[in-house]
N, C-alpha and C positions, 0 to 999 in steps of 0.2 A: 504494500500500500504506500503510494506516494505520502511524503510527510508533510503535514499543511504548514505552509509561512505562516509566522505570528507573528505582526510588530503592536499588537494590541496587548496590555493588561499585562505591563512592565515584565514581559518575557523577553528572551532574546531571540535573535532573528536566526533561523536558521538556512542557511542559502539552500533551494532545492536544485537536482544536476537538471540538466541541459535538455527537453525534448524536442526540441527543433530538430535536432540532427538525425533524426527518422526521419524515410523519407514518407513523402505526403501520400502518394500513392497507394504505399503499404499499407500505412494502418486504416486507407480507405476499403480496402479489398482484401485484406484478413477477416477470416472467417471467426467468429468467435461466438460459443452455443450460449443461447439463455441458461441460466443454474434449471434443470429440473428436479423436483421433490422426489420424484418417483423412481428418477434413473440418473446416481451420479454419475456413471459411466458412461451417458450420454455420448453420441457421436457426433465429433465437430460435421459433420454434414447432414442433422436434424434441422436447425433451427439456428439460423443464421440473423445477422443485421444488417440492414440494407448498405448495400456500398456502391461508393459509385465506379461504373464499368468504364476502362478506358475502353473506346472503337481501336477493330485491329484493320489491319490494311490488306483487302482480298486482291493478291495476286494472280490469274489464272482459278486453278481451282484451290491456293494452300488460302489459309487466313495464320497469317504473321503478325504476333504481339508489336503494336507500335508503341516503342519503350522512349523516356524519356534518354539523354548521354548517360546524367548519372546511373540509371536502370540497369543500362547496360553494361557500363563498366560493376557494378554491384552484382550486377544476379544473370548477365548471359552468359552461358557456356559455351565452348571452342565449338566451331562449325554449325550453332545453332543461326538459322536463318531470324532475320531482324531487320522492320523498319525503325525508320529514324528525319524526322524535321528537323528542320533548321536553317540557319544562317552558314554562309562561307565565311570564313574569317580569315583565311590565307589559302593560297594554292601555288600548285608548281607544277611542272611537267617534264616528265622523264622519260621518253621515248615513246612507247606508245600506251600511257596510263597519267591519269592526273591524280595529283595528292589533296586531298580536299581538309580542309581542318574545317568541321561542322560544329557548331554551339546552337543550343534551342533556346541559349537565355536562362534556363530553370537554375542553373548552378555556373563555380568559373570552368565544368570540364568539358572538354572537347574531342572530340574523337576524330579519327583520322579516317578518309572513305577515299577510299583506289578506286579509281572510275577509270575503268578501258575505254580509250579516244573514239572507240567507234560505236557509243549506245547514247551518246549524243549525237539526236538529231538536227532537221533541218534548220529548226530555231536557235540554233547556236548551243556554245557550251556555258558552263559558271561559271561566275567570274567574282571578284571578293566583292563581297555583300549578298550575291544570290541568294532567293532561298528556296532551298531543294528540297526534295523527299527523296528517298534512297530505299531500298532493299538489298541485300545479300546478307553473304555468312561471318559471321562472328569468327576472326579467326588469329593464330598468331602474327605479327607482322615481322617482317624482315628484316628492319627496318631499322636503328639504334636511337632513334628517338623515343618510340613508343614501344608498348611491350604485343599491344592487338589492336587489331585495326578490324573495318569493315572492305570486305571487297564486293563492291557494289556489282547488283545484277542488271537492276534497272534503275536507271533515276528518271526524276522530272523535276522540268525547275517551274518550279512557282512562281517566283519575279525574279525578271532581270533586272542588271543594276550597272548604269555604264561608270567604269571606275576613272573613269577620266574625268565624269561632273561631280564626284563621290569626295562630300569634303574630309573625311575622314580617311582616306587611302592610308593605310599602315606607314607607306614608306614617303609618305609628307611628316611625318612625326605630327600631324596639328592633333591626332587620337589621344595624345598625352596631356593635350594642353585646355587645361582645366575653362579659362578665362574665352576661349578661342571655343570650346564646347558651349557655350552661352548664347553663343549667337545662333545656335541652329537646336532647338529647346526641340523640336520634333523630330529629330534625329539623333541627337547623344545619348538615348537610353540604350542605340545599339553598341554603344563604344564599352568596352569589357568594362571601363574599373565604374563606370556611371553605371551599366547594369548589378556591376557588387552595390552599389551603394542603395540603388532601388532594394534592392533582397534583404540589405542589411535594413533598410526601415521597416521592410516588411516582419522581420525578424522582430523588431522590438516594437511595434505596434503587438505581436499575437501576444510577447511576453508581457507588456503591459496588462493586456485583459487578461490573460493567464495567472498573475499576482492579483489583480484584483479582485478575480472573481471566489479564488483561495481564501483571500481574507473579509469575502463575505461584505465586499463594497459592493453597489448598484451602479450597473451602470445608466447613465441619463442623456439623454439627446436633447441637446439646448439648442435656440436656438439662434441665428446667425442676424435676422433682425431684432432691434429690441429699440425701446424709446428710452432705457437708463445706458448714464452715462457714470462707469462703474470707476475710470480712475482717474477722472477729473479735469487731469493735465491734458492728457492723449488728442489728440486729434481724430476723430471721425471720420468717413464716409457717410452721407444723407442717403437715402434712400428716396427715389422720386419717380412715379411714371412717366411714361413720357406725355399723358394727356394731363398730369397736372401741372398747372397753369401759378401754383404755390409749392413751397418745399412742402406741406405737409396735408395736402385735400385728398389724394388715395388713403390713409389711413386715419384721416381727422386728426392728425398730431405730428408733429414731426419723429421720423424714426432712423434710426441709424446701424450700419454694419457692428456688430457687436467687438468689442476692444476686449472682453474675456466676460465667460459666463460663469463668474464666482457670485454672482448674487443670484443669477436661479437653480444654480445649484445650494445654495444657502436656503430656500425655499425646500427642497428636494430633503435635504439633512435635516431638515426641521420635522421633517415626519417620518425619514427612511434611517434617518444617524448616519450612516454612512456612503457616501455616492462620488462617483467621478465621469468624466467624460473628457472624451480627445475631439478635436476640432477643430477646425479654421475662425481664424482672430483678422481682426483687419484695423489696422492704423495708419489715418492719412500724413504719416512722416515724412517732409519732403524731404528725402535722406537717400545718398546712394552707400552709406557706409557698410563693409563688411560685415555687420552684425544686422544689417535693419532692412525688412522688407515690409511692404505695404499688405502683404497675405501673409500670414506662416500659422503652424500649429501648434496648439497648445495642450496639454496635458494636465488638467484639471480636478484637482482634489479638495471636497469638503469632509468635517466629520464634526457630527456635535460631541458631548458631555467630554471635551477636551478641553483643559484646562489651563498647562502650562507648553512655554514654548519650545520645551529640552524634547517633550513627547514627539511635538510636530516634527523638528528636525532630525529626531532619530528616524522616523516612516520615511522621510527623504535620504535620508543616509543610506537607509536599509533596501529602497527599490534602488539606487544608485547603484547599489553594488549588486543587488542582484542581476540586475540587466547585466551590469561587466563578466560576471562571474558565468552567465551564457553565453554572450557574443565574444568572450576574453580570442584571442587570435587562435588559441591551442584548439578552441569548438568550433569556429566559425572561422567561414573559410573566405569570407565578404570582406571580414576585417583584417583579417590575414594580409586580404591584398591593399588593400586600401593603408591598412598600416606602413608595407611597403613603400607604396608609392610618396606618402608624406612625408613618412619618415620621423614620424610622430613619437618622440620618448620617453612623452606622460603619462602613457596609458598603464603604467603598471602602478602610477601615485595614485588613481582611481582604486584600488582596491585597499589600500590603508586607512588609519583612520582621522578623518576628516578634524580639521581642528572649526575653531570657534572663538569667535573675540567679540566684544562689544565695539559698538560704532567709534565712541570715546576711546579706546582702544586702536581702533587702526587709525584715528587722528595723530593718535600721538605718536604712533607708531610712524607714520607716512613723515611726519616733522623730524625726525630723528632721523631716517635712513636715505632722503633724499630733501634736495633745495631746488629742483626743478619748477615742482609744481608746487608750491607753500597751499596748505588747509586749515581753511579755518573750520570749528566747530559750530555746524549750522548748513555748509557747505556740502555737497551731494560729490558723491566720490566719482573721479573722472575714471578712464579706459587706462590712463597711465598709472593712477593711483592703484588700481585692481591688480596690474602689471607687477609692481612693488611690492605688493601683501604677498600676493602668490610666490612671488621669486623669493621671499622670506622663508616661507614656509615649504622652501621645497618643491615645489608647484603641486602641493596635493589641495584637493579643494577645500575652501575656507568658508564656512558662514559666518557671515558680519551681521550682532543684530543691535536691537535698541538704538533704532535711527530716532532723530528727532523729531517728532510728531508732524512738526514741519513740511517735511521733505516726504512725509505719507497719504493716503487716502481717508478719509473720512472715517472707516468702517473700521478701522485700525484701532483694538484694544489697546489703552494707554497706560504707563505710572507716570507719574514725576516728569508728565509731558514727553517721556519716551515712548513711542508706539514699539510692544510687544509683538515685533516683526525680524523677520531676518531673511537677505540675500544671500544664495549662495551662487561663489564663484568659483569660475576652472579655470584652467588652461583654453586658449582660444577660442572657446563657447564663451565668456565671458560668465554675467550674468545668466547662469542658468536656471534657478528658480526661485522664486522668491514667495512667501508666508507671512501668516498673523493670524495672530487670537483675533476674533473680530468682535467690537464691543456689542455685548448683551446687557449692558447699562441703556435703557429707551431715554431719560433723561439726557445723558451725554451723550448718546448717540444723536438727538435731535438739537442739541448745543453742536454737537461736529458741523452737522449737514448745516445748519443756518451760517458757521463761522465760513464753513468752507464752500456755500454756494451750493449744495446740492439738495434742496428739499424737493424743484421742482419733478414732478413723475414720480417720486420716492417713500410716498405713502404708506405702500404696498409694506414699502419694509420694513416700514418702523410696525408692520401689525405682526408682521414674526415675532416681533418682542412682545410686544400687547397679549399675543394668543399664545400661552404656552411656550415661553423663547426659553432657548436651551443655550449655554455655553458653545460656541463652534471654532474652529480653527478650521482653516486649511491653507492649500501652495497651488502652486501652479509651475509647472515647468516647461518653459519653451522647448518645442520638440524638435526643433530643426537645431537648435544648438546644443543639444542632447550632443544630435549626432555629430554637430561637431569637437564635439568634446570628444567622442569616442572616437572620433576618426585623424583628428587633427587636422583637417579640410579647413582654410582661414577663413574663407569667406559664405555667407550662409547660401547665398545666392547658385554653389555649386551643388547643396546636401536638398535643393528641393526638386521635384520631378518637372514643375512648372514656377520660374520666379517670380514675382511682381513687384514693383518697385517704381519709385519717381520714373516718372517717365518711360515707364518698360513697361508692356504688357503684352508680348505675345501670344501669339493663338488663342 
């Protein structure tokens, strides 16, 4: 029996091992019997659970299993007959047979397919990018590259792709170049290390709701318009038809692209205790810097009858490292590469343990160790300041809390005009999530919002307090800087599948 995560009810967290690395296939199409009462001896081919059937590929009269690369390299045997999709990703030719190096994308492996020059017909041969379907035998290769290859009987190309208009052509080198991949946002998901990094968010998206749903969080779909303006400062997106004639006669109000749904999920917590959701955040930043997009996703946690903020920060500490401790390079083969390529040599400070200082703390800290940028107390910490704490501490990640009430949102539980909040920061993700008690004081809660300007639309919340208000914490982690954190990618604009930004919106 898997052992359930606990970061509730001052236990300690226990990392659980890695199921990603099954593959997907299998445990769709593994047979496995209901328990029956009457017959433990039951036969695995009684009573099955539905699974889903990959289609195989009828040849003549065989039907030949169409396996994914990785399938093949795991589970075909020598001279067993096999289809196989995919993309060219290099080729060569050697008298009268071409060497095809095929990927489907699913994984980084590739298989190699010997195609004789003469089962290409009159529509030409493949060429890198193609993408083909192939049959033959599974067999050893000769080769000293590889250990087996496919020697193809038939193929077919599905698309041609003339590699002269191909901005990615291998031997352009532009495949490597991260900034040069941006301008063509509908074609770099085929370039290898952008397909690892696709994989690799897919990978901690499942683990996300994989830990959450362990530790008996709800998950909640919020949603992307809303008329509250949740962090005060942020810039917006309006929302407007095109036949309204006002910013706000489609909806009677004016409404906006949501900047994070920590307040309806604070509604959600209020009845469920515990809830989170992932999802697109939009902020009109006119900003093209490294860290700031106008879309990106956020990873959103509420919980009520929490109290103090050591609890909140451990739950962030403890999904931190459980994520690392799956995707670490030695399980995942995404980050593997991707580590490669950056060259990234933080990634093992990510699994120590996280230090912690008060804001007053890294003022004073920041005055001592450098004269560059002078801070004063009161002042909102810059990118170089954050540069400095980390390089102090080794670059493992650092929570900064008890910022000045100041420099927080309304909603932010307070002492001694400290807001009981805390950022944490990494290596190159920067800011990566940031928390707070939220005050369940309705008195100084409705002293916050009148000081700070937000009563108007915000009714609704202060009746959370009114009806039954519980104590709540929660965070919010930027999820595109997750991944950069995990990948050491500088810029966020590379870690997302589509970016948005000042003046950028393609497709």
């Amino acid at each position: 029996m898997m052992t359930k995560l606990c970061f509730m009810r001052n236990c300690l967290p226990i990392l659980r091992p890695s199921t990603l690395g099954r593959s997907f296939s299998t445990r769709l199409s593994s047979s496995s019997s209901l328990p029956s009462d009457d017959d433990d001896d039951q036969s695995d081919e009684s009573i099955k659970k539905p699974s889903l059937k990959r289609t195989s590929l009828i040849v003549g009269t065989e039907n030949i299993p169409q396996l994914t690369v990785a399938e093949i390299f795991a589970h075909a045997t020598i001279d067993q007959k096999v289809a196989v999709q995919g993309w060219v990703r290099s080729l060569r030719r050697l008298k009268n047979h071409y060497f095809l190096s095929v990927s489907d994308g699913l994984s980084n492996k590739r298989i190699q397919v010997v195609v004789p020059t003469h089962l290409f017909g009159p529509d030409g041969r493949a060429e890198f990018g193609s993408c083909v379907s192939c049959v033959g035998n599974f067999v050893q290769s000769k080769g000293p590259e590889q250990s087996v290859e496919i020697y193809c009987e038939k193929i077919d190309i599905l698309g041609h792709c003339k590699p002269a208009d191909y901005p990615f052509l291998t031997s352009t080198g532009l495949s490597g170049d991260w900034k040069v991949m941006r301008g063509f946002p509908h074609l770099r998901p085929r370039v290898p290390p952008f397909a690892a990094l696709m994989r690799l968010r897919s990978d901690i998206y499942q683990e996300i709701h994989q830990i959450m749903k362990e530790n008996e969080y709800v998950h909640i779909t919020t949603p992307i318009m809303t008329k509250n303006d949740c962090e005060g400062g942020c810039k917006s997106f309006l929302v407007k038809s095109p036949d309204d004639k006002e910013d706000f006669s489609y909806f009677d109000d004016q409404v906006k692209l949501t900047v994070s749904a920590q307040l309806h999920l604070e509604t959600a917590a209020s009845a469920l205790s515990r809830v989170y959701t992932i999802g697109p955040t939009f902020r009109a930043e006119n900003t093209k810097s490294r860290r700031h997009l106008s879309e990106f996703t956020m990873f959103e946690v509420e919980e009520a009858f929490i109290k103090d903020l050591d609890s909140l920060m451990d739950r962030v500490e403890f999904i931190m490292k459980s994520l690392v401790e799956v995707i670490n390079p030695e399980k995942n083969e995404n980050v593997e590469k991707l580590l490669k390529i950056t060259k990234f040599e933080s990634f093992e400070q990510l699994r120590k343990p996280y230090f912690r200082i008060t804001y007053k703390e890294a003022v004073d800290l920041l005055n001592q160790r450098q004269k560059i940028q002078p801070i004063s107390y009161g002042q909102d910490l810059s990118v170089y300041h954050e540069t400095v704490i980390l390089n102090y501490f080794e670059n493992r990640p650092t929570f900064i809390t008890h910022f000045p009430m100041s420099l927080k949102p309304f909603y932010m539980k307070s002492l001694n005009n400290e807001a009981l909040c805390f950022d944490l920061i990494t290596m190159v993700g920067g800011e990566v999530c940031g928390g707070s008690l939220r005050e369940d004081n309705l008195e100084i809660l409705k002293a916050n919002m009148t000081h700070m300007g937000n009563v108007q639309n915000l009714e609704w919340y202060l009746d959370l307090r009114r009806y039954g208000g519980v104590p709540l914490g929660g965070f919010g982690f930027g999820f595109d800087r997750m991944i950069q954190t995990f990948t050491g990618l500088k810029s966020i604009k590379d870690v997302v599948p589509f970016p948005r930004f000042a003046h950028s919106c393609k497709l």
